[in-house]
VOGU-3710 file (C-alpha; in Angstrom, 3 decimals, decimal comma):
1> xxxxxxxxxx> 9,839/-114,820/5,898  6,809/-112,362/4,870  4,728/-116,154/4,003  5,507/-117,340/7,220  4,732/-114,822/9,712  0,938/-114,688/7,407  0,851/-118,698/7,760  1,376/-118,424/11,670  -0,356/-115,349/11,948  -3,420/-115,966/10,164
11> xxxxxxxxxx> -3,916/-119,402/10,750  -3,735/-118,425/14,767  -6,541/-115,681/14,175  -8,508/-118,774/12,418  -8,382/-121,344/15,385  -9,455/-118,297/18,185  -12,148/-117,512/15,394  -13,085/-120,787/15,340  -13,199/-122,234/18,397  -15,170/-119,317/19,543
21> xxxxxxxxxx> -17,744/-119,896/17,302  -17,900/-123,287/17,627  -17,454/-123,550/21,951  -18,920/-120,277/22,197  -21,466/-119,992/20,100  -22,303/-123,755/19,625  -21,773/-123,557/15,905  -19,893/-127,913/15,430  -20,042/-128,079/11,846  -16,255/-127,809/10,652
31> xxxxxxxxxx> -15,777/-129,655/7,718  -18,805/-127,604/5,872  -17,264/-124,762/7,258  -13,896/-125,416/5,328  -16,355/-125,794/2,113  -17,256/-122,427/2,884  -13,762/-121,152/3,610  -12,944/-122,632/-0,055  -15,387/-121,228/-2,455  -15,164/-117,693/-0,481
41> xxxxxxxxxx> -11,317/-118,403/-1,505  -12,189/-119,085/-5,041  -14,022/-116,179/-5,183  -11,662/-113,671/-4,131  -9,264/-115,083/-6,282  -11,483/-114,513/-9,344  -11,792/-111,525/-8,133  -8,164/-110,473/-7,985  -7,848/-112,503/-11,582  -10,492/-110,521/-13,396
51> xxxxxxxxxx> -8,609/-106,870/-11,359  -5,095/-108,123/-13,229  -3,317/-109,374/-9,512  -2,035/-112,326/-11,179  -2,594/-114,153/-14,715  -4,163/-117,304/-15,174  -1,748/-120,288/-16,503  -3,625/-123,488/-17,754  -2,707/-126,880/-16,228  -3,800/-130,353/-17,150
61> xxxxxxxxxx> -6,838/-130,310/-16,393  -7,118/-134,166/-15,166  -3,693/-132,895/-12,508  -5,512/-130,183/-10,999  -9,428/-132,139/-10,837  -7,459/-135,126/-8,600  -5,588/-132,682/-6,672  -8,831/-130,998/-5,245  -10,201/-134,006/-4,513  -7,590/-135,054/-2,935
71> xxxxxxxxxx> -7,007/-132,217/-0,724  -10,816/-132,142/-0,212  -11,057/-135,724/1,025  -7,936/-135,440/3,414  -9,393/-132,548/5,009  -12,762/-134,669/5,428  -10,469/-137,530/7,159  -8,615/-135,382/9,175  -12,034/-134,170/10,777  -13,481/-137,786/10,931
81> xxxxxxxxxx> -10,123/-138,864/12,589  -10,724/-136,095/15,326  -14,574/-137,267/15,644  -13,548/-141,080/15,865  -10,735/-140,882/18,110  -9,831/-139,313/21,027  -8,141/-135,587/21,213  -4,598/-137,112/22,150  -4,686/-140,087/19,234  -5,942/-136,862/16,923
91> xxxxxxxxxx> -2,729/-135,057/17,960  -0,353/-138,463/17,376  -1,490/-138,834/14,075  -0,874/-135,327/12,976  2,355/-135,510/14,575  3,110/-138,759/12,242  2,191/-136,733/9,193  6,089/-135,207/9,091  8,054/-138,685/9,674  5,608/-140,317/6,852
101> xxxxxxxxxx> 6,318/-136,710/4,776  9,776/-137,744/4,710  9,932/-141,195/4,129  7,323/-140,673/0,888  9,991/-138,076/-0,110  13,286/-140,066/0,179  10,948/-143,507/-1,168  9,852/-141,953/-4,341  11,431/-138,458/-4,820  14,768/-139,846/-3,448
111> xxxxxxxxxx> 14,960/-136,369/-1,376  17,867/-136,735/1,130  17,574/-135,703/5,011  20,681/-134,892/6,696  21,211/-136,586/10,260  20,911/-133,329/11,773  17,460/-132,652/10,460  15,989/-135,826/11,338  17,274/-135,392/14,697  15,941/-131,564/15,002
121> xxxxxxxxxx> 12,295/-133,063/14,037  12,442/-135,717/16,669  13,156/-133,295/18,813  9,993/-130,905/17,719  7,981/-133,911/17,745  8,750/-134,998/21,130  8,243/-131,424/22,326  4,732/-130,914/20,926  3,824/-134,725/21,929  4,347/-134,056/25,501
131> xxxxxxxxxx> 2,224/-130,459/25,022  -0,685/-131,679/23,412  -0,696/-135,227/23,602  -3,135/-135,998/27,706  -4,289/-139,860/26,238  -4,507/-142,628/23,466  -7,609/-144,322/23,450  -7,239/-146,147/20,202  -10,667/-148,129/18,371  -10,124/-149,579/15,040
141> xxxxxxxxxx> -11,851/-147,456/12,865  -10,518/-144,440/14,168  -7,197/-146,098/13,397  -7,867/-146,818/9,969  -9,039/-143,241/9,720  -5,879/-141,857/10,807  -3,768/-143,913/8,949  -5,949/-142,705/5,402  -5,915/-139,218/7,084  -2,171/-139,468/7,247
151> xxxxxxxxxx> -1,475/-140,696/3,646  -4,106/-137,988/1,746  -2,155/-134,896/3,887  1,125/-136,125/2,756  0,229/-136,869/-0,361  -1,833/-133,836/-1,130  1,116/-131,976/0,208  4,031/-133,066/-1,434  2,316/-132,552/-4,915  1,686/-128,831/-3,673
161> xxxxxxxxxx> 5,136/-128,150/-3,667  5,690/-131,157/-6,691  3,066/-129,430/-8,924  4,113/-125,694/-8,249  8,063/-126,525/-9,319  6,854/-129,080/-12,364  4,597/-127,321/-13,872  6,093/-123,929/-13,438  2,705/-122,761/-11,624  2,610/-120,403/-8,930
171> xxxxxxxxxx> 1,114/-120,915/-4,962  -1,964/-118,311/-6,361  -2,566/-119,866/-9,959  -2,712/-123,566/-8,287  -5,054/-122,480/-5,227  -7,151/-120,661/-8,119  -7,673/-123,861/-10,103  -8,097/-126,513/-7,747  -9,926/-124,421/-4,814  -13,686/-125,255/-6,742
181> xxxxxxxxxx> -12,830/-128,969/-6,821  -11,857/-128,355/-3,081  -14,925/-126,960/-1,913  -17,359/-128,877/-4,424  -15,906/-132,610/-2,530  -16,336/-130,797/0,745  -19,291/-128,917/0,685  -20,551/-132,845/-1,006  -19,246/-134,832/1,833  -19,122/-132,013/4,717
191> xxxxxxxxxx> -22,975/-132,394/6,047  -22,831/-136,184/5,965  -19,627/-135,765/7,948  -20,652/-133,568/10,171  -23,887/-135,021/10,940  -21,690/-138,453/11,948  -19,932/-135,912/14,252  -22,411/-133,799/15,817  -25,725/-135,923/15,329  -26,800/-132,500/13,693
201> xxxxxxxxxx> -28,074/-131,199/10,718  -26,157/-128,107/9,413  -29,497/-126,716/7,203  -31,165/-127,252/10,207  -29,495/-125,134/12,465  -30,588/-121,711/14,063  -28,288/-118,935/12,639  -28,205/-116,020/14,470  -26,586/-112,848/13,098  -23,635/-113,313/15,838
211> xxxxxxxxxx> -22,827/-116,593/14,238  -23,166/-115,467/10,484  -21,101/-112,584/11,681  -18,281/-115,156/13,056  -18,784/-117,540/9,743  -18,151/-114,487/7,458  -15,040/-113,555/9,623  -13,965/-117,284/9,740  -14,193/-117,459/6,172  -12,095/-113,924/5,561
221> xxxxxxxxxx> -9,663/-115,092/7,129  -9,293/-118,673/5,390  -8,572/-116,690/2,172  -4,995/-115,500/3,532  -5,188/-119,208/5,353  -5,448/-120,900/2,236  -3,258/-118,539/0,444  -0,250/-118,684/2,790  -0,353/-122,886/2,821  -0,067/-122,762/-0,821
231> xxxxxxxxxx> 2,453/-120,090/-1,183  4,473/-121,637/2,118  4,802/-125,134/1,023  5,380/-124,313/-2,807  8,331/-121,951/-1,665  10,003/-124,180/0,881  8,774/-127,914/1,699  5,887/-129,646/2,807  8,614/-130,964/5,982  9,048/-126,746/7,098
241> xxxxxxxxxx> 4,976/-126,563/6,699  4,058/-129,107/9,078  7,171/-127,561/11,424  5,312/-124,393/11,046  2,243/-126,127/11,993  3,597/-127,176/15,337  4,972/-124,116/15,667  1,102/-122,438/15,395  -0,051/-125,726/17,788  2,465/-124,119/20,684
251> xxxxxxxxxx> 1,149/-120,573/20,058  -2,950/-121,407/20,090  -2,153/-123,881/23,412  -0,450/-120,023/24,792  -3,122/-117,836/23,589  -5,120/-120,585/24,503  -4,319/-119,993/28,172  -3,900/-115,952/27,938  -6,901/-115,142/26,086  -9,910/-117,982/26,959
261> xxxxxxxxxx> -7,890/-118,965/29,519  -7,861/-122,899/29,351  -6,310/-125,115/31,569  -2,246/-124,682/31,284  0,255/-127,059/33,225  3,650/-127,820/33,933  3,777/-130,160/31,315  2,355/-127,933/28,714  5,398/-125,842/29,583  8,124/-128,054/29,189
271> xxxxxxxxxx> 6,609/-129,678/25,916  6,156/-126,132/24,021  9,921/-124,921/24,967  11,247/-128,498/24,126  8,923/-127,976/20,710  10,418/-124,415/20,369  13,971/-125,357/21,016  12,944/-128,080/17,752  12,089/-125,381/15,581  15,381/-123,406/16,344
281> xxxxxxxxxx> 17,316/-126,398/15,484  15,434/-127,116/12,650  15,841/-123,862/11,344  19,331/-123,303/11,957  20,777/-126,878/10,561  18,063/-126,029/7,276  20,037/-122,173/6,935  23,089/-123,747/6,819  23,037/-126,504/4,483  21,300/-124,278/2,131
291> xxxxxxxxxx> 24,209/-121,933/2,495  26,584/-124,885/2,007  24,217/-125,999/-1,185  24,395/-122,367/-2,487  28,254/-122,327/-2,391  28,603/-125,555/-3,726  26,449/-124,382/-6,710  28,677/-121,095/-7,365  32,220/-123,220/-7,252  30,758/-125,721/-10,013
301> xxxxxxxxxx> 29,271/-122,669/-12,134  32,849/-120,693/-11,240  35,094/-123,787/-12,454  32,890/-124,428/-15,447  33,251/-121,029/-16,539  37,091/-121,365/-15,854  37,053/-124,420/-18,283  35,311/-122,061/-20,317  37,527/-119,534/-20,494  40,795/-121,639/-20,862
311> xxxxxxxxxx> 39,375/-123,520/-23,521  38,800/-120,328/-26,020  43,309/-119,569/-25,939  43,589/-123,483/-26,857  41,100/-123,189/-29,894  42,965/-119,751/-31,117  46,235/-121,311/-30,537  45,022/-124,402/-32,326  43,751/-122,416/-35,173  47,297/-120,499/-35,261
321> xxxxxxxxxx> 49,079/-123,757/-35,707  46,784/-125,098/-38,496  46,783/-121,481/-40,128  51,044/-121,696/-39,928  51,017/-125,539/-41,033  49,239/-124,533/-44,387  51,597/-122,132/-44,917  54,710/-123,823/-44,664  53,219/-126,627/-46,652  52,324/-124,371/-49,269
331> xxxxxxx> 56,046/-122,954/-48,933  57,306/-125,982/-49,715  55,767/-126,854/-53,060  56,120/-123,299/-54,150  60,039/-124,143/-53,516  59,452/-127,275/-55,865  57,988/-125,981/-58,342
//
C-alpha cells in the first residue's frame, strides 16, 4: 500500500512539475529531461549504497546492459509516439499497453486472467478512453511508432517484475544497475529526439535560474518516481502498474482542472468515475482471488503435513512388526535346536 500511494503521489507531483516547466516556462525537451531524471537517480542510489541503505547484489551483466536499453529506448518511443501522433492516438496506444501486457503474459509466461479481471480492465479502459481520448488522427509512421512504443513498455515491464523474482534481486538493486544504461541511451538519443519534436536545440537553449530551479525539482522528484515503478511492479504486476497509471491519468486530468485550471467537461466526468469504478473492481476481484490462492496454499501445506504425520505411526508400527518377526523366528530355531 505504502509503494502505491508514493507511485500515485509522486508521479502526480512530477506531471504538475512538469508541465509547468514545460507550458509555463517553455522548457519542450522531455526525453533529455528523463536522461537527467536517470543519472540524478543513479546517483542517489550510489549514494544510499556507499551510506549502507541497501547492499549491492551482482547480476549478469549482459541481463541488466539489455534491460537499460531497453527501458531507455521505450521511453524514447513513447515520446516520439506523442510527437508523431495526435494527443488522443497518444492516449489509445498507452491504453493498449495493458491488453498487449496480458496477452505477452498468458503467450509466453502462461499467466492466467480470471474472467472477472479481464472484464474489470475493460471496464478501466473504457473509462479512461472516454476521459482522455478528444480524436484519432492516425499517419503511418506514428502508427508504427506506437505499435514499437507498445511492445518495448511491455516488454521492459514484464522483465521488471520477471528479473526481480528470477534473479532474487530487489526493486532498489535492479534500478541501481540498470539506471546508467538508462540514462546513457537517453541522454544519446534524447537531443536528436527532441530536436525532431521541438525543432530545438536543447544546448542551445536560454536557462534561466527559474527553469534550472524547476529541472532540479523535476529531477528530485523522479528519484522516488523511478524508485516506486521499480519497487511497484516487482511487488505486484506490471497489469496493477499500468492500472495505477490510469489511476494517476484521472487524478492529473482533476488537478488538472483545480489547480491550472484546464478545460473540464461532462465527458471528462463520466469517463474518470467509469475509470474509477474500474479500479475498484479491479482491486476487489485481485483481493479476493489472492485470498482464495492463499487458502488454497495452506490446505495443500496442512494435508501434506497430515500425510506427514500419519506416515511416522506406520513406519514405527512397521518397524514393531519386523522387530517381533525376528524374534519369533529366532524362537523357533532356538526350540529346534
Amino acid at each position: 500500500v505504502g509503494a502505491l500511494f508514493l507511485s500515485v503521489a509522486s508521479s502526480v507531483s512530477i506531471v504538475i512539475c512538469n508541465k509547468a516547466l514545460m507550458t509555463n516556462l517553455g522548457f519542450p525537451f522531455a526525453t533529455t529531461l528523463t536522461s537527467w531524471h536517470l543519472m540524478v537517480t543513479f546517483c542517489t542510489l550510489h549514494v544510499a549504497q556507499r551510506l549502507n541503505f541497501f547492499e549491492t547484489k551482482s547480476v549478469d551483466m549482459k541481463t541488466v546492459v539489455l534491460f537499460g536499453i531497453l527501458n531507455g529506448v521505450s521511453i524514447g518511443l513513447l515520446n516520439l509516439s506523442l510527437g508523431f501522433n495526435s494527443v488522443g492516438f497518444y492516449q489509445m496506444t498507452k491504453l493498449a499497453i495493458i491488453p498487449f501486457t496480458v496477452l505477452l503474459e498468458t503467450l509466453f509466461l502462461n499467466k492466467q486472467f480470471s474472467r472477472k479481471i479481464k472484464f474489470s480492465l475493460a471496464v478501466l479502459l473504457m473509462g479512461v478512453g472516454i476521459a482522455s481520448i478528444t480524436d484519432l488522427q492516425l499517419n503511418f509512421l506514428g502508427t508504427i511508432l506506437s505499435i514499437l512504443a507498445i511492445l518495448t513498455t511491455c516488454v521492459a515491464q514484464i522483465l521488471t517484475n520477471t528479473i526481480q523474482k528470477r534473479l532474487n534481486v530487489s526493486s532498489t538493486q535492479l534500478l541501481y544497475q540498470s539506471a546508467p544504461f538508462q540514462a546513457a541511451v537517453l541522454f544519446v538519443l534524447g537531443p536528436f529526439v527532441d530536436k525532431c519534436l521541438t525543432k530545438q536545440n536543447v544546448f542551445a537553449f536560454k536557462y534561466s535560474p527559474i527553469v534550472l530551479g524547476f529541472i532540479i525539482l523535476s529531477c528530485l522528484i523522479a528519484v522516488s518516481v523511478n524508485f516506486s515503478t521499480f519497487l511497484v511492479i516487482g511487488k505486484t504486476s506490471p497489469v496493477t502498474y499500468q492500472v495505477l497509471g490510469h489511476l494517476k491519468t484521472c487524478l492529473v486530468l482533476a488537478f488538472g482542472y483545480t489547480l491550472l485550471h484546464d478545460p473540464f467537461t461532462e465527458r471528462n466526468i463520466i469517463g474518470i468515475t467509469i475509470a474509477v469504478f474500474g479500479m475498484g473492481l479491479y482491486s476487489y476481484v485481485c483481493t479476493n482471488e489472492n485470498k482464495k490462492k492463499q487458502s488454497g496454499e495452506l490446505s495443500t501445506n496442512s494435508q501434506i503435513k497430515d500425510k506427514e504425520n500419519l506416515s511416522l505411526p506406520l513406519v514405527k508400527s512397521g518397524g514393531l512388526q519386523d522387530n517381533e518377526t525376528h524374534d519369533m523366528k529366532k524362537a523357533s530355531k532356538d526350540s529346534l535346536v
